[in-house]
C-alpha positions as CSV (number, residue, x, y, z in Angstrom):
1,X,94.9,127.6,108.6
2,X,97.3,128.0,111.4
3,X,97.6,130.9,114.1
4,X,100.3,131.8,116.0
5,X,99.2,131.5,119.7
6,X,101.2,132.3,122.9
7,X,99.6,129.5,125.2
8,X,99.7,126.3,124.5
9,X,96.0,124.5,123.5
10,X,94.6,122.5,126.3
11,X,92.3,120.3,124.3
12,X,93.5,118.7,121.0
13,X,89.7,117.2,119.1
14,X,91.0,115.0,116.2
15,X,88.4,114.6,113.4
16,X,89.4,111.5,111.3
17,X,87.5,112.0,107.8
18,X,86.8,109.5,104.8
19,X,84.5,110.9,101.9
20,X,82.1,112.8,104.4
21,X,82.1,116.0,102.5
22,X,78.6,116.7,103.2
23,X,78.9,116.4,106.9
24,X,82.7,117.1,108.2
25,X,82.2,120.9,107.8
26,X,79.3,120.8,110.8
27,X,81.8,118.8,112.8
28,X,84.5,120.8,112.6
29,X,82.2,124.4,113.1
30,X,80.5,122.6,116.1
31,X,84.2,121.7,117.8
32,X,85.0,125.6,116.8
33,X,81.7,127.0,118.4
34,X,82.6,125.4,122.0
35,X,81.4,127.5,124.5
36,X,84.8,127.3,126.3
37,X,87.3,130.0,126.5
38,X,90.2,127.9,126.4
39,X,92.7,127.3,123.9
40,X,91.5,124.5,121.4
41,X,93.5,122.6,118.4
42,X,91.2,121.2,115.8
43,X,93.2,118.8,114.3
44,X,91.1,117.3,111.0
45,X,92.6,114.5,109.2
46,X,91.8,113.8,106.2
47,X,92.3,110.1,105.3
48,X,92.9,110.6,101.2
49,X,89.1,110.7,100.2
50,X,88.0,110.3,97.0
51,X,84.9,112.9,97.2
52,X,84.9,116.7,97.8
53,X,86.0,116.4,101.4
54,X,89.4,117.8,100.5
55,X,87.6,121.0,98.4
56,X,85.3,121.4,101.5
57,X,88.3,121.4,104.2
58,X,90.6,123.7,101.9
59,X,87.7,126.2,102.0
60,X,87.4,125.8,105.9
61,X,91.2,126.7,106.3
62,X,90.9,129.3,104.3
63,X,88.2,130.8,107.2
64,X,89.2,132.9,110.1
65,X,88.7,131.4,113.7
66,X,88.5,132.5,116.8
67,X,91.5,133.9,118.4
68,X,91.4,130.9,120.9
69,X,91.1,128.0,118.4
70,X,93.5,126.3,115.9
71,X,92.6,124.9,112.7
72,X,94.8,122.0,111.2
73,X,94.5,120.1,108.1
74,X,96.4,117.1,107.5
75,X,96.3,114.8,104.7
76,X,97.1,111.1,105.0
77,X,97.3,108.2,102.4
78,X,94.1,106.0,103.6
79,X,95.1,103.9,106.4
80,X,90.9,103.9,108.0
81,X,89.3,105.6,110.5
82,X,92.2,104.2,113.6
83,X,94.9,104.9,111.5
84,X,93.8,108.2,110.8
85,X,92.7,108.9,114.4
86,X,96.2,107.6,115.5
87,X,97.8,110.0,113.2
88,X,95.7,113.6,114.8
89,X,96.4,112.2,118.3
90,X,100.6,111.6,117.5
91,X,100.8,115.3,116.7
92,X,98.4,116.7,119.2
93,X,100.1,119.5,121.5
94,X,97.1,119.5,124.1
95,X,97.6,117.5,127.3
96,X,94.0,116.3,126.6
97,X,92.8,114.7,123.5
98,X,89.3,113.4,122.0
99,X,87.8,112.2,118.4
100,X,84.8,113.4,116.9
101,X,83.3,111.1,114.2
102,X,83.2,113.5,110.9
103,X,79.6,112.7,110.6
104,X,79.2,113.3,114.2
105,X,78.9,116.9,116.3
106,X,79.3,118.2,119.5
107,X,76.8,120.3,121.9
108,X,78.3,124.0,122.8
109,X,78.5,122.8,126.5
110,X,80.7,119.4,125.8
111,X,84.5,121.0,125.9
112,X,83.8,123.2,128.9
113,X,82.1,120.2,131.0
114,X,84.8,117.9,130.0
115,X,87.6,120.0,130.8
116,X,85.7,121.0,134.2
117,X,85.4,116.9,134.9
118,X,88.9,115.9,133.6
119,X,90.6,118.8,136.5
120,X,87.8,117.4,139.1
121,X,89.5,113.9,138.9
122,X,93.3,115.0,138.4
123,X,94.0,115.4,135.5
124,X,94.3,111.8,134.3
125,X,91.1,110.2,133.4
126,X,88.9,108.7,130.8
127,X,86.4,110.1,130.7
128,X,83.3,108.3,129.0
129,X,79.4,110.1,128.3
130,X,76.1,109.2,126.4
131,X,75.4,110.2,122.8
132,X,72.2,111.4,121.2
133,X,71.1,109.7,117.6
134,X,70.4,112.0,115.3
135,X,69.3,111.7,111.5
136,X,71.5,113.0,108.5
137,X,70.2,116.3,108.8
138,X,71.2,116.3,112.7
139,X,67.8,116.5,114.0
140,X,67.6,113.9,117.1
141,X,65.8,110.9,116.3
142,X,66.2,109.4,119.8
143,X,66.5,110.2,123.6
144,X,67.4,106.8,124.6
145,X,71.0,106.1,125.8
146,X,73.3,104.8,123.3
147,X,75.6,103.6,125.6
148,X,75.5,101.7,128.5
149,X,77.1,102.6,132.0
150,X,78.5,99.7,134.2
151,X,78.0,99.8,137.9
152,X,81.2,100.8,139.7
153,X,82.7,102.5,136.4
154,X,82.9,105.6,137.9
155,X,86.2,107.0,139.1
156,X,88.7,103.4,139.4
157,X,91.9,103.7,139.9
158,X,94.8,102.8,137.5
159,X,96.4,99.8,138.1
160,X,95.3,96.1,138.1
161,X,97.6,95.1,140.8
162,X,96.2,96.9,143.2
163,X,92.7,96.3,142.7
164,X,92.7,93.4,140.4
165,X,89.3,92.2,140.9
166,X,86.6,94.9,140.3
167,X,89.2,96.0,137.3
168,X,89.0,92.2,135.9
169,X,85.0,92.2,136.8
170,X,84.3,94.9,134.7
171,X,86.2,94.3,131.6
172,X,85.0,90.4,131.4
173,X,81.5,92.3,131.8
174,X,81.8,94.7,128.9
175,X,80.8,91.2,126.9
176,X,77.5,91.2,128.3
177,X,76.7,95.1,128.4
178,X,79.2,97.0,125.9
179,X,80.6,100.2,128.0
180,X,81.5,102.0,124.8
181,X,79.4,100.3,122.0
182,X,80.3,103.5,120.2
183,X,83.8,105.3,119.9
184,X,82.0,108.4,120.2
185,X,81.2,108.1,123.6
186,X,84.6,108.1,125.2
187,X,85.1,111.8,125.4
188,X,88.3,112.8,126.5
189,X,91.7,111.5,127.8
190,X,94.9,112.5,128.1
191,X,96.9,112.6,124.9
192,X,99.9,110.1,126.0
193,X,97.5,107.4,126.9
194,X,97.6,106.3,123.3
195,X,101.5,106.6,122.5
196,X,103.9,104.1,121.9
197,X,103.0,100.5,123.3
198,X,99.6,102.1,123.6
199,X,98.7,103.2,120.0
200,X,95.5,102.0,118.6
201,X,96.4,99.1,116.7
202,X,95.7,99.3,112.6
203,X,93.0,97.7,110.7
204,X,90.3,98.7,114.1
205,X,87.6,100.6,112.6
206,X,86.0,100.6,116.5
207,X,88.8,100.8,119.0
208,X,86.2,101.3,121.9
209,X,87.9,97.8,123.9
210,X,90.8,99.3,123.2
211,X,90.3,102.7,125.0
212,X,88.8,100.8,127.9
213,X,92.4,98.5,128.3
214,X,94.8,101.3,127.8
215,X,92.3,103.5,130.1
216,X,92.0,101.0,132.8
217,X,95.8,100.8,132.5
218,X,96.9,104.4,132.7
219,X,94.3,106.2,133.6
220,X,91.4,106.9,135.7
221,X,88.0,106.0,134.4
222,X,84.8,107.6,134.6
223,X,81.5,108.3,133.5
224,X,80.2,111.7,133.0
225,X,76.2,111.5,132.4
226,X,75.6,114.3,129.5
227,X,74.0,114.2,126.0
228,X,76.0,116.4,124.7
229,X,76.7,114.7,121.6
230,X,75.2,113.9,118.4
231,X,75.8,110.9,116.7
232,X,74.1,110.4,113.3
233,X,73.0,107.6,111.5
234,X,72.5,107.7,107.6
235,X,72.9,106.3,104.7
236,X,76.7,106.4,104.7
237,X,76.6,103.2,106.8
238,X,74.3,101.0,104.4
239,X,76.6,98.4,105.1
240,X,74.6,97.6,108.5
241,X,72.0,96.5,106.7
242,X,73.5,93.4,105.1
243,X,72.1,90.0,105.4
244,X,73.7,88.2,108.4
245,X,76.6,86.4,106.4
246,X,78.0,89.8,105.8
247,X,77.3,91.8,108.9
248,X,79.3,88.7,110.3
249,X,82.8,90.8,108.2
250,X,83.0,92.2,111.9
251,X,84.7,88.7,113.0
252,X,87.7,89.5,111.7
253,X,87.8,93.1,113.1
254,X,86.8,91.1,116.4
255,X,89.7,88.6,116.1
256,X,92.5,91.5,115.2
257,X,90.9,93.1,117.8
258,X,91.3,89.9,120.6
259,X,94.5,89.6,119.4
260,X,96.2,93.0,119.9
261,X,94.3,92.9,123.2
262,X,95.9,89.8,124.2
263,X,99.3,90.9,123.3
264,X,99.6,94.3,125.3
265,X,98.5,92.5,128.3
266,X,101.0,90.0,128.0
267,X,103.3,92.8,127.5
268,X,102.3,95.5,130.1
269,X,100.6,93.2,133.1
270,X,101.7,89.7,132.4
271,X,100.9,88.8,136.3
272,X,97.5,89.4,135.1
273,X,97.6,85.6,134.2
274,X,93.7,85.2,135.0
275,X,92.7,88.6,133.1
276,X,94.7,86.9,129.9
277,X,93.1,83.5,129.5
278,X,89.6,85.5,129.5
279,X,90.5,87.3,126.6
280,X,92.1,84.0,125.2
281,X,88.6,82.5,125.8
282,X,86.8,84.8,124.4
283,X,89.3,85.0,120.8
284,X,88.7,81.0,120.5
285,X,85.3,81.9,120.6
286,X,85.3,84.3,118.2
287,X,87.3,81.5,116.2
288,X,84.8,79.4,116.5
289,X,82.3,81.8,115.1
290,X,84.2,82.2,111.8
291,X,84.0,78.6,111.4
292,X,80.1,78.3,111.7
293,X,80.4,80.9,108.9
294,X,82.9,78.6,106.9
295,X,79.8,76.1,107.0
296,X,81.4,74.5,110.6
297,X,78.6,74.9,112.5
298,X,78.5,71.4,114.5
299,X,82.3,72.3,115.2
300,X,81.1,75.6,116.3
301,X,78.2,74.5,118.7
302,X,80.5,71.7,120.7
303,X,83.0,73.9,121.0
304,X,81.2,76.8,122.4
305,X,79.3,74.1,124.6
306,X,82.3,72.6,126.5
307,X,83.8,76.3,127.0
308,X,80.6,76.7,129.4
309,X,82.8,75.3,132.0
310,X,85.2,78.9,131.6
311,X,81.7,81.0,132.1
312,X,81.4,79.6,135.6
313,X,84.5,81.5,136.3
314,X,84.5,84.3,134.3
315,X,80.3,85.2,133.9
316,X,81.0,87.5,130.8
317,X,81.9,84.9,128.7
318,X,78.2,83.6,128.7
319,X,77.0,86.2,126.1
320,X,79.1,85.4,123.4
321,X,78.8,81.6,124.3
322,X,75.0,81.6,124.0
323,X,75.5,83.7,120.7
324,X,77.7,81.1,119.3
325,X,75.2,77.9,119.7
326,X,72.4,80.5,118.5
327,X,74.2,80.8,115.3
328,X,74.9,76.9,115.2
329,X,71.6,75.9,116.0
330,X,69.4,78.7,114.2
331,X,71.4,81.0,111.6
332,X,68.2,83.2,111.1
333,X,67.2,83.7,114.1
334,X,70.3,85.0,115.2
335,X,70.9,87.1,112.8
336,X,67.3,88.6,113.4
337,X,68.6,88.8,117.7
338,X,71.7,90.8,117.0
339,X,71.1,92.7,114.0
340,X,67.6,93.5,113.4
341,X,67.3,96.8,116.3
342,X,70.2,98.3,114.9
343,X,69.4,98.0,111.4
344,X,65.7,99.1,111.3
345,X,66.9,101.9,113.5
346,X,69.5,102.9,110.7
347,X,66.5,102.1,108.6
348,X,64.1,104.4,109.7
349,X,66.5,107.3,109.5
350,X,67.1,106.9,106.3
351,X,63.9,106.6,105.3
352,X,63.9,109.9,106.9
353,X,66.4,111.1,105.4
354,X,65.5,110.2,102.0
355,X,61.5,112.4,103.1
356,X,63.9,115.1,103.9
357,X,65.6,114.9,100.4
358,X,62.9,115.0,98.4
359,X,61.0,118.1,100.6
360,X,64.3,119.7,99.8
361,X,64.1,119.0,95.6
C-alpha cells in the first residue's frame, strides 16, 4: 500500500523479515503507531519466506495508514537478514534510516526522540540506545541493559586522522565490552552511510562492527540512553541453545566478518596502518579458533600464547586471547563461560512462552 504524499519522508524504518509471520505484523503496527508527526516510510522486506509472512504482509497493505506514513512491501529472493536489510536501505527516500528486527518493536516515543537527537548533533550521526528483552508475547522479561555503553562514545567526530587515537581505543575495545552486541540497538543513521563502498557486506547475519566502522568513518557517533525498544527472545532462535561445537558456526560469520572489515579500511584509511594490523590480529585469532574446533587445539593454544605480545599494545585483543587458550585448555568450561547466560536467558523465556501457550489452549 502506497500513498501519494507531497513531502518527502524523513525517517525510512526497514523491517527485514524471514518466516516471522506471527510477529512481523506487531513490528510493523508499532513503527506505524510512532508518536511522531513526521512523514515516515515503512519499508518491509520480505526475504522469500516459506510460512504465512507473505499472507500476513499482503493483508497489512491492504490496511489504510495514517496520512503521514508509507507502507512498502517488497519481496526479495532470500539473501538473509543483511542482504535483505541492505535491500530496504538502497531504496529508502528518507535522509535517515533505521532497522527493526521483525520479531522486535518499538516504544511510541523512539522516532520522535531520535529524530529530536539526530537534529541536536547535525544531522549526521549514529545514533546508538539500549533495548528491553521481552518474551514472545512482548511482555518485558528484563530491565537490565542489553547493551553496553563505552566511556567517551558519545558524540566523536568523523575522521580517524584527526583524532586517531581515542577512535582506534575504542574500536580495539569493542573486543572486551561489545558496544552494539545487538543490531537492534543502533537506532538511526543517515541513509548514505551504508551505500556503495559502505554496504553491509553479504553472508553478516549481525552487522553491528560494521555499523560502528562505517559510523566512525562518516558519521558522528553517539549514545542516546532510552529503553525504547523491545527486543524479544523466543523460540525462533533455538539455535542458541546448541552444544558449544555448534554455537562455535559464528566463526565463520566472525572471519567474513574480519575480513570485509579489513578490506574497507585498507580501502578508505589505509594510513590507518596501526588500526589495520589490530583487526589482522584479531582475524588470525579467530583463525586459530576454527582450528581448535578442527581438533587443533595445541596449535590453537601456542598460537594465541605468543600473540600476547600484540595485547601489550593493543589491550582489546586480551579478550579473545584468553578465550582462545580457554577453549584449548578446557573445551567445557568455555563453552559453559560464553554461552551458558545467554542460553538459559533464551531458556527461561521460552519456558515462558511455552506457560503462555498452553494458558492460551
Amino acid at each position: 500500500m502506497e500513498q501519494s504524499m507531497v513531502d518527502a519522508p524523513v525517517l525510512s524504518v526497514v523491517i527485514p523479515t524471514w518466516n516471522r509471520a506471527t510477529m512481523v505484523e506487531e513490528a510493523v503496527e508499532s513503527a506505524i503507531a510512532q508518536d511522531c508527526p513526521e512523514f515516515i516510510e515503512i519499508i518491509v522486506v520480505d526475504d522469500d519466506s516459506t510460512d504465512e509472512t507473505q499472507a500476513v504482509l499482503a493483508d497489512l497493505g491492504r490496511r489504510r495508514s495514517p496520512t503521514n506514513r508509507l507502507l512498502r512491501i517488497l519481496h526479495t529472493d532470500h539473501c538473509g537478514r543483511t542482504g535483505a536489510a541492505q535491500r530496504g536501505i538502497d531504496v529508502a527516500s528518507a535522509p535517515y534510516a533505521a532497522i527493526l528486527g521483525s520479531d522486535d518493536a518499538w516504544e511510541p516515543q523512539r522516532a520522535r526522540e531520535l529524530l529530536t537527537e539526530q537534529r541536536r548533533l547535525g544531522g549526521n550521526a549514529l545514533i546508538y540506545t539500549n533495548t528491553k528483552e521481552a518474551n514472545a508475547c512482548g511482555v518485558v522479561i528484563s530491565d537490565e541493559p542489553a547493551c553496553v555503553r563505552l566511556s567517551g562514545m558519545a558524540a566523536l567526530s568523523p575522521g580517524w586522522q584527526t583524532d586517531p587515537f581515542p577512535l582506534r581505543s575504542l574500536v580495539t575495545s569493542v573486543f572486551s565490552a561489545n558496544a552494539f552486541p545487538y543490531p537492534a540497538c543502533v537506532a538511526i543513521f543517515p541513509t548514505h552511510m551504508l551505500t556503495g563502498r559502505f554496504s553491509l557486506p553479504q553472508g553478516i547475519p549481525s552487522p553491528d562492527f560494521w555499523f560502528l566502522i562505517a559510523g566512525h568513518l562518516q558519521c558522528v557517533v553517539a549514545y542516546l540512553d532510552t529503553f525504547s525498544m523491545r527486543r524479544r527472545i523466543h523460540s525462533g532462535q533455538q539455535h542458541r541453545l546448541a552444544e558449544a561445537h555448534l554455537c562455535h558456526g559464528e566463526v565463520d560469520e566472525q572471519i567474513r566478518l574480519s575480513t570485509a572489515v579489513i578490506s574497507l579500511l585498507e580501502d578508505t584509511v589505509p594510513q590507518e596502518s596501526a588500526m589495520i594490523s589490530v583487526m589482522k590480529y584479531r582475524l588470525q585469532l579467530v583463525l586459530l579458533r576454527r582450528g581448535t574446533l578442527q581438533g587443533n587445539r595445541l596449535t590453537c593454544l601456542t598460537g594465541s600464547v605468543s600473540m600476547a605480545r600484540h595485547a601489550l599494545r593493543f589491550p582489546g585483543l586480551w579478550r579473545t586471547i584468553a578465550s582462545n587458550i580457554l577453549l584449548a585448555l578446557w573445551p567445557r568450561l568455555h563453552d559453559f563461560v560464553r554461552y551458558y547466560p545467554r542460553r538459559r536467558r533464551l531458556a527461561l523465556a521460552i519456558r515462558q512462552e511455552h506457560l503462555q501457550d498452553g494458558r492460551s489452549s
